[in-house]
C-alpha positions in Angstrom: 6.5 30.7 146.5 7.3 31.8 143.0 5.6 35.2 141.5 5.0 32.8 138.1 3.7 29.8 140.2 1.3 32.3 141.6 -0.2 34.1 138.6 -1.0 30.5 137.2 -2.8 29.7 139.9 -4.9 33.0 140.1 -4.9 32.7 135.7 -6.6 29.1 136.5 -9.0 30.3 139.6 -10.2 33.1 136.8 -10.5 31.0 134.0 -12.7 28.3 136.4 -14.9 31.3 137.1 -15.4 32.7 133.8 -16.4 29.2 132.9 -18.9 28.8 135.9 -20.2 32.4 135.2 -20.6 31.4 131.0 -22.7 27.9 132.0 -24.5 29.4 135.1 -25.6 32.5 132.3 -26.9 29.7 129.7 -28.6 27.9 132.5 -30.5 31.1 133.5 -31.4 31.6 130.1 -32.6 28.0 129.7 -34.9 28.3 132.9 -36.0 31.9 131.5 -37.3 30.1 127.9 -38.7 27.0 130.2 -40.9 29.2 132.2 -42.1 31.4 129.4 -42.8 28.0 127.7 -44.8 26.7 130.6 -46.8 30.0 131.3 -48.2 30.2 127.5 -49.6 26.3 127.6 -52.7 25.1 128.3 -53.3 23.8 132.1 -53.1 20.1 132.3 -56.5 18.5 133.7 -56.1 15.9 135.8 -59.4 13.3 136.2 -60.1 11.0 139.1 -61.6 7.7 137.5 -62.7 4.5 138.7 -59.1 3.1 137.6 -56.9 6.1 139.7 -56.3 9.7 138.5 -55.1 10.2 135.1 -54.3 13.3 133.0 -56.2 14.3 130.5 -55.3 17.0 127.4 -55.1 19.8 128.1 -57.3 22.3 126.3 -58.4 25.6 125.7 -61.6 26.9 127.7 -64.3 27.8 125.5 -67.5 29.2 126.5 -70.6 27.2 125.9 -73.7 28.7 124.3 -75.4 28.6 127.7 -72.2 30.2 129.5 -72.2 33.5 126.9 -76.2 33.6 127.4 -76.0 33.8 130.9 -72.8 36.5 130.5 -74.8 38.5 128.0 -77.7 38.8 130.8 -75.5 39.7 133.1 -74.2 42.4 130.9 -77.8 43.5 129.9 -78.2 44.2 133.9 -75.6 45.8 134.6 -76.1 48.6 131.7 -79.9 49.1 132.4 -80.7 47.8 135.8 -80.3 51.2 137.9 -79.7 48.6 141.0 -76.9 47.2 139.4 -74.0 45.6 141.5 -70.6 46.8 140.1 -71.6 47.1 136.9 -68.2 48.1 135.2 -67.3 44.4 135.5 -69.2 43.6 132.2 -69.7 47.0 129.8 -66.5 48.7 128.0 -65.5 52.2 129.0 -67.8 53.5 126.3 -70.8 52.1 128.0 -70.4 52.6 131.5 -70.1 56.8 130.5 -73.7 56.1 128.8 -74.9 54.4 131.5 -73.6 56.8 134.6 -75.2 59.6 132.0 -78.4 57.6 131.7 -78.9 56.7 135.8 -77.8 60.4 136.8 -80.7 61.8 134.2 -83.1 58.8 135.6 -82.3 59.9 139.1 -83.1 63.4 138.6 -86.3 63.2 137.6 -86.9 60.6 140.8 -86.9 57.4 138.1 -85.3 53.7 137.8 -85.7 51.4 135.3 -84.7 47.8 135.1 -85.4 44.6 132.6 -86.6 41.8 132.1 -84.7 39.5 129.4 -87.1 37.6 127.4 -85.1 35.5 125.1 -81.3 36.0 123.7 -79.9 34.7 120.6 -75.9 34.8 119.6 -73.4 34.6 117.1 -69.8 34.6 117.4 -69.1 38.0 118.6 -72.7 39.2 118.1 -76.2 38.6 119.9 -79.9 40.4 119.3 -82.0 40.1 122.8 -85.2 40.9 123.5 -85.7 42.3 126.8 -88.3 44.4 128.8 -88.0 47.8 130.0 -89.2 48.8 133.1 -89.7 52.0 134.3 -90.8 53.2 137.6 -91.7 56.6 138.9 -92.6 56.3 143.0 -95.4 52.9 143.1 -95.7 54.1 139.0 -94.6 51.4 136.6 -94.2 51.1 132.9 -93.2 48.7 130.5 -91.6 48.9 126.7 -90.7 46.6 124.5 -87.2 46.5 123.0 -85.2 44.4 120.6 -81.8 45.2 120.6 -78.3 43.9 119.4 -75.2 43.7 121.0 -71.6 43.9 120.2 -69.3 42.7 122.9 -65.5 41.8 123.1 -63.3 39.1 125.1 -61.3 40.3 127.7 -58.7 38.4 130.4 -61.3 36.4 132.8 -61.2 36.9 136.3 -63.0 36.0 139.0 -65.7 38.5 139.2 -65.6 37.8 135.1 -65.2 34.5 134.8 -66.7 34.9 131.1 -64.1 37.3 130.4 -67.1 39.0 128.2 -67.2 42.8 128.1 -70.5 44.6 126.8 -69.3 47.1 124.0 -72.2 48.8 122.2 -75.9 48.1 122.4 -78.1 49.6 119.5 -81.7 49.4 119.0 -82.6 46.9 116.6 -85.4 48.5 114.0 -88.0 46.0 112.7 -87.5 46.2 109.0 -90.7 47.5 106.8 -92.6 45.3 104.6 -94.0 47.1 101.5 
């Protein structure tokens, strides 16, 4: 065999590969856009009907009134209810240092406290509720009054968070005076 007939062959076995290496590259990089593309869209919802299954549009989830009611009382509970269950699931950082400051002074002076949510209103990222205190000292109870608005921030749902609803700062609301 010739040294010339040789080097063409390994010149065309290298070109071949560079080739396959150049499409396999901009196939990867194809697949890499495709997935990023199909990760960011909206999940496709898929209805059983009496003609068959058929897909529907997809959309975005969107709490319903109801759905951010029911997260806001679960985020009134777990900053005041001193029986809370996990309550760093719904309250920011901010909150749950006021709250473990709160139940640590509460449970040295032999106290709990927990309330009662008597009516919630909201608005976009804001709601005022009006709740019940209750405070108990042994088989010693008292109740205040308390109207107070909220501010509280979306976070990445989960499944202990399916409203994806974090409490960020409570403040007292004052009842303004009429002169």
């Amino acid at each position: 065999m010739k040294f010339s007939l040789s080097v063409d062959a390994l010149s065309k076995e290298n070109s071949f590969l560079k080739m396959m290496t150049r499409t396999l590259f901009g196939l990867m990089f194809f697949l890499i856009v495709l997935i990023f593309y199909l990760a960011t869209r909206d999940p496709i919802l898929i209805q059983s009907n009496s003609r068959g299954r058929e897909i529907v549009k997809p959309v975005s989830f969107v709490p319903s009134l109801e759905d951010t009611k029911y997260a806001v009382r679960l985020m009134l509970e777990a900053r005041f209810n001193s029986e809370a269950v996990s309550p760093d699931l719904y309250l920011s950082e901010k909150q749950i240092d006021l709250r473990k400051s709160e139940q640590v002074e509460l449970k040295n002076k032999n106290m709990s406290q927990t309330i009662v949510v008597r009516e919630i209103k909201i608005s976009r990222d804001e709601a005022t509720a009006e709740i019940d205190r209750v405070i108990s000292v042994g088989d010693l109870r008292s109740a205040f009054k308390a109207k107070l608005k909220l501010l509280f921030e979306t976070t990445e749902p989960n499944e202990l968070n399916p409203y994806g609803l974090v409490l960020s700062l409570v403040e007292l609301d004052k009842p303004e005076v009429k002169k």
